[in-house]
C-alpha positions as CSV (number, residue, x, y, z in Angstrom):
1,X,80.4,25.9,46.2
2,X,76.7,25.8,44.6
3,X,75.2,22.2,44.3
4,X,75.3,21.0,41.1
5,X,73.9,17.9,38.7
6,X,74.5,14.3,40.8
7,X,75.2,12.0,37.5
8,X,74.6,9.3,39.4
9,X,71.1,10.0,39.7
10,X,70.8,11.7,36.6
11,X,72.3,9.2,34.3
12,X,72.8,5.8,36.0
13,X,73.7,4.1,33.3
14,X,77.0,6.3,32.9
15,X,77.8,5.2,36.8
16,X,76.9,2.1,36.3
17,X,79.3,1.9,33.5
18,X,82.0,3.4,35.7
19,X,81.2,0.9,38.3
20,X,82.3,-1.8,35.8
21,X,85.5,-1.0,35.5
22,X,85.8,-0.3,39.1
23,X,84.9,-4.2,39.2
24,X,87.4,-4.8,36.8
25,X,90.0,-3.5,38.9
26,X,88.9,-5.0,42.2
27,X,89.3,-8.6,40.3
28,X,92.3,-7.6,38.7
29,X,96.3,-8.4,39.8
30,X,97.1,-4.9,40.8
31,X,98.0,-4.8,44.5
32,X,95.3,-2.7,46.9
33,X,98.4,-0.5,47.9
34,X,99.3,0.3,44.6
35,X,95.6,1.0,43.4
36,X,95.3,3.3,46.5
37,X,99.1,4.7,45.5
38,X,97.6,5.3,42.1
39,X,94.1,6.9,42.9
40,X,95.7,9.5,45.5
41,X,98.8,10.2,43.4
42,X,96.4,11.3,40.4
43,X,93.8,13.1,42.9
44,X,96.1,15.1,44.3
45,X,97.4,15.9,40.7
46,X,93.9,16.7,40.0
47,X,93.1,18.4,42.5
48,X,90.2,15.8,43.7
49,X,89.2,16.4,47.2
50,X,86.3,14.0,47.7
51,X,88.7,11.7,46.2
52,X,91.8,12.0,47.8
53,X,90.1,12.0,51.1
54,X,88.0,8.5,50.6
55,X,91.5,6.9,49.0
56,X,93.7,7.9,51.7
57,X,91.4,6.4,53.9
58,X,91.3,3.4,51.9
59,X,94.8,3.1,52.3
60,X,95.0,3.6,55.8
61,X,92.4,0.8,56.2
62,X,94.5,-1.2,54.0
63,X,98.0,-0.7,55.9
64,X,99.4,2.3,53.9
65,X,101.2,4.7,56.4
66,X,100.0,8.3,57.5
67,X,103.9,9.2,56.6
68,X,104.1,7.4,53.1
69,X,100.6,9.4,52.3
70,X,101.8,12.2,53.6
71,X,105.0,12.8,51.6
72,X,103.2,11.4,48.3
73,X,103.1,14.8,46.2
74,X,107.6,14.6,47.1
75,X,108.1,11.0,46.1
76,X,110.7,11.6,43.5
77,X,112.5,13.2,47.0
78,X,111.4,10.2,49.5
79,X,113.5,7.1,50.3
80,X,110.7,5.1,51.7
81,X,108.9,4.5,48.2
82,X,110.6,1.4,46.8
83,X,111.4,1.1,42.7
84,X,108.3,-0.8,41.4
85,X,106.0,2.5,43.7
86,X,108.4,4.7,42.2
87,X,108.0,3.7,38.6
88,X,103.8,3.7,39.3
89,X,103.5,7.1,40.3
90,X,105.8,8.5,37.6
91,X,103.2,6.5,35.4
92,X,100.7,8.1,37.0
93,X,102.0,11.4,36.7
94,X,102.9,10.8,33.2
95,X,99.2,9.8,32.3
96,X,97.1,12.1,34.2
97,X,99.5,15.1,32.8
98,X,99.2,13.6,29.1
99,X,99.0,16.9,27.6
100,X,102.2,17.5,28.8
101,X,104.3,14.7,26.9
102,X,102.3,11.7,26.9
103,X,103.8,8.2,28.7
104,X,107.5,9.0,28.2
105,X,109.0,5.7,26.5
106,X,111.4,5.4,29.3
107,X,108.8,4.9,32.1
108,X,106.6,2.4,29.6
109,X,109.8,0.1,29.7
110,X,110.4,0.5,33.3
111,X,106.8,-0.9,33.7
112,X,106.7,-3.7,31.5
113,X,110.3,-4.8,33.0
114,X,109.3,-4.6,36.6
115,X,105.6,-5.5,35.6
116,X,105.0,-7.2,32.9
117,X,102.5,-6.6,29.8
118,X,99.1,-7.8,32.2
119,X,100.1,-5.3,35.1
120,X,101.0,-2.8,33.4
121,X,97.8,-2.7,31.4
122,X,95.7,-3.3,34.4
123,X,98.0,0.0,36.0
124,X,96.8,2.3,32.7
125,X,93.6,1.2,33.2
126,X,93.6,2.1,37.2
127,X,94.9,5.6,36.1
128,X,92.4,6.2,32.9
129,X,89.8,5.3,35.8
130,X,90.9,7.5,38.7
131,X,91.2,10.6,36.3
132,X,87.7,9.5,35.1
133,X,86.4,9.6,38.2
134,X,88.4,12.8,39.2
135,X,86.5,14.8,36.2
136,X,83.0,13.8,37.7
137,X,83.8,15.2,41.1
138,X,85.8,18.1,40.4
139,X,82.7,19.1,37.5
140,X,80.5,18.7,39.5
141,X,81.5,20.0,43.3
142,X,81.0,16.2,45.1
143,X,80.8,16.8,48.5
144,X,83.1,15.3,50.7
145,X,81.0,12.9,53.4
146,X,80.6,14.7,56.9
């Protein structure tokens, strides 16, 4: 792939805005394996690879297992994801494919029952983040770390 723009040295004002809400999710209620559950899902969906491979290590660090990570793209097929991971990656899905149908109304409830309003907000905002991040890579061929 040719090298193209870095944005983070070309505009670090728009990383450092990115950074933010990355600092508002570290702060934030939402669970390190269900970030990492959420940045992978969407990376995958995206096609992300710099992405995919710094948050499956992530979640490795954090106590995710190779097998979980490994059958992530099947999880609708899986038994070892429980409800409340099952309901976050069909919101993940649901979001980073909005052009297909939007959040359907039935996985919204599902959230907010499991979740509540505070989670499920900070989940939307984890997803709206990932894909943002997603976008810069894939645009602009990031190099995955030798």
């Amino acid at each position: 792939m040719e090298k193209r723009i870095n944005i983070d040295e070309t505009e670090p004002q728009a990383y450092k805005a990115m950074y933010a809400l990355e600092g508002y999710l570290a702060n934030s209620q939402l669970s390190k394996s269900h970030k990492e559950l959420i940045k992978i899902r969407a990376s995958q969906i995206n096609g992300c690879a710099f992405c995919i491979d710094m948050h499956t290590k992530d979640a490795i660090k954090y106590g995710e297992t190779p097998q979980r990570i490994f059958l992530l793209s099947a999880w609708r097929e899986a038994t070892i994801f429980s409800e409340e991971e099952k309901v976050i990656l069909a919101l993940t899905e649901e979001i980073t494919l909005i052009h297909h149908r939007g959040l359907s109304e039935e996985t919204y409830q599902k959230a907010l029952q499991l979740f509540g309003k505070n989670y499920l907000a900070q989940m939307i905002m984890a997803v709206a983040t990932i894909n943002a991040w997603n976008r810069i890579a894939v645009s602009t061929h990031l190099e995955i770390p030798a």
